[in-house]
N, C-alpha and C positions, 0 to 999 in steps of 0.2 A: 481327684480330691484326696484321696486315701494314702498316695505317693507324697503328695504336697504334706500333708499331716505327717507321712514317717520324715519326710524331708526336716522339718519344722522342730521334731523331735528331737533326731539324733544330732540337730544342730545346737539345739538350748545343753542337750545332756555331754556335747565334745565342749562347750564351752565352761560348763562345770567342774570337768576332769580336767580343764586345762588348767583353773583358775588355783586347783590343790587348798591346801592349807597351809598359812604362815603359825599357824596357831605354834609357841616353842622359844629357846632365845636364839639368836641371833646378835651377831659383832663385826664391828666395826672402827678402823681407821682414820681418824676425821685430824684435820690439820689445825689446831689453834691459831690464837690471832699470834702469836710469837714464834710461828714455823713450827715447833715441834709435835708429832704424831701424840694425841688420846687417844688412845681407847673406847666407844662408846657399847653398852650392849643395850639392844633392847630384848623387851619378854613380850611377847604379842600372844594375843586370845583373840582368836577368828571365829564368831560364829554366827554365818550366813554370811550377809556385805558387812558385820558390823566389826570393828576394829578395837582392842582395849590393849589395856598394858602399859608400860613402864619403861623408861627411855632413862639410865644410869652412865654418868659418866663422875667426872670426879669431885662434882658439885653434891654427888646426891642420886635417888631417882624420882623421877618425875612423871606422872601420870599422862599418858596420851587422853589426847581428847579429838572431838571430831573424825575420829576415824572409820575410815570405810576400804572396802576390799569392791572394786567392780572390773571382772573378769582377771586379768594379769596386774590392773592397775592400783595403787596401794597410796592412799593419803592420809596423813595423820596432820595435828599440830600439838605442841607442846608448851607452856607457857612456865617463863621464870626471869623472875628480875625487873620484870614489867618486858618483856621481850618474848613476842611471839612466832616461835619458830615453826615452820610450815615447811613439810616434808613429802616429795608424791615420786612415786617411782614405778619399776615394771617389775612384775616378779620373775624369773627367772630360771626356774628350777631351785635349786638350791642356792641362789645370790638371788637378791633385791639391788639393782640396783638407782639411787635414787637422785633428785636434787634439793638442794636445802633454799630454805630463806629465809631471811632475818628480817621481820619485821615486812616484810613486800620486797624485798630486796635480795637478790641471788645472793649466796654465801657459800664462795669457793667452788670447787666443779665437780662433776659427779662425785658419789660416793657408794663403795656397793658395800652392802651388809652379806654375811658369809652365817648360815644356820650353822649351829652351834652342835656337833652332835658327842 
């Protein structure tokens, strides 16, 4: 029982270390509807699963909402314009890489965000 219990342990405390902190900015590449490469950054505040921060591109920046951190996996959504963009990805070490959606609808194909140092 004592094996099982260290077992049990060092597994919740490897998957903590694994899961790091996005907390910082990070940027991003994202393709507009007219081909050309934005720019987008986000600034993310990690603390625990829960996710906040501010998604800047050339509109502006815009508050994340719904967001959450569980283990490597990372989801936010974003709203503007009456358009809700829904964002989930893996973390990576220092890349995130993610996929978008517009409104339930996939938008374009991955995208990885790169921390900002």
């Amino acid at each position: 029982m004592r094996t099982l219990r260290l077992i049990a342990t060092l597994a919740l405390l490897a998957g903590i270390a694994f899961a790091g902190d996005v907390t910082g900015k990070w940027t991003a590449q994202v393709t507009g509807p007219d081909g050309n490469a934005i720019t987008v950054n986000y600034d993310f505040k990690q603390e625990a699963d829960k996710l906040t921060g501010t998604v800047e591109g050339p509109g502006g920046a815009i508050p994340i909402t719904e967001g959450k951190i569980d283990g490597d996996k990372i989801a936010f959504n974003i709203t503007f314009n009456d358009m809700k963009v829904g964002t989930q990805g893996t973390v990576k070490g220092e890349e995130i890489v993610v996929s978008i959606k517009l409104n339930g609808e996939a938008f374009g194909g991955p995208v990885t965000l790169k921390r900002v140092k």
